[in-house]
N, C-alpha and C positions, 0 to 999 in steps of 0.2 A: 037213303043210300048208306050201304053199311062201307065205314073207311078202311083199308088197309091195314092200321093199325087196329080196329077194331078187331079184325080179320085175326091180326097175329094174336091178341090179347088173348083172344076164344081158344086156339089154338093150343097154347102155352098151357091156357088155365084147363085144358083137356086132360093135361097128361104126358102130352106128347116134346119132344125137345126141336127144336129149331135149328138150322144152321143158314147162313146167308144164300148158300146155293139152293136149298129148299124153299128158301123165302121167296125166289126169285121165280121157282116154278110154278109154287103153290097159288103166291099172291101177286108174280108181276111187281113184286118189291126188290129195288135196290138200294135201300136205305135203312137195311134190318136194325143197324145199330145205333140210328138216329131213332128207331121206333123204340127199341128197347129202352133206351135213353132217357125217352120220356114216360113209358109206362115206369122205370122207376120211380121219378119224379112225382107218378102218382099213387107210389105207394107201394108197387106191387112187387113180391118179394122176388127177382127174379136172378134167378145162379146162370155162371157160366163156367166155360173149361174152355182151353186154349187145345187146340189140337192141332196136329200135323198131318198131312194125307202123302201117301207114298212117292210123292215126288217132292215132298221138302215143305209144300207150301201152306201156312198158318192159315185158319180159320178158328173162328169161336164158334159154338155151340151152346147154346140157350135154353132153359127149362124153367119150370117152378116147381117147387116143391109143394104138390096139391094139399099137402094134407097141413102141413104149417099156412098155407094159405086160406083155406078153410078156417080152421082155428082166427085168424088175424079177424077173418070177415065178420065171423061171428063174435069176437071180443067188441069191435069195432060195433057190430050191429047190438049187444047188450050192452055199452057202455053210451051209445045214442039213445035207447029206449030209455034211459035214467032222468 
């Protein structure tokens, strides 16, 4: 069974950016920032922005930047083959 968080991890590591009300469609998650949370935790490089939407109210918005991630993976993957 693939978890929720696995879900977003795939997601992120696409390409594509995040935001809580997305999270809630896509995955039936309401705890985006309790998942981001912990994928930092393990590791994974992940940026955000604080934004505002037309009637005042804050949300964050999540991404990774693929290509510094890549790079990590495979630093990470040649310095285990050592």
């Amino acid at each position: 069974m693939e978890t929720q968080r696995n879900k977003i991890r795939q997601y992120l590591e696409s390409g594509k950016s995040l935001t809580p009300i997305l999270a809630l469609k896509k995955f039936n998650s309401m705890r985006l920032a309790s998942h981001i949370h912990a994928l930092k935790t393990q590791g994974i490089p992940i940026n955000q922005k604080l934004c505002v939407n037309e009637k005042g109210n804050r949300y964050a918005e999540y991404w990774i930047d693929v290509v510094e991630w890549n790079r990590i993976k495979e630093l990470s993957e040649s310095f285990n083959d050592k």
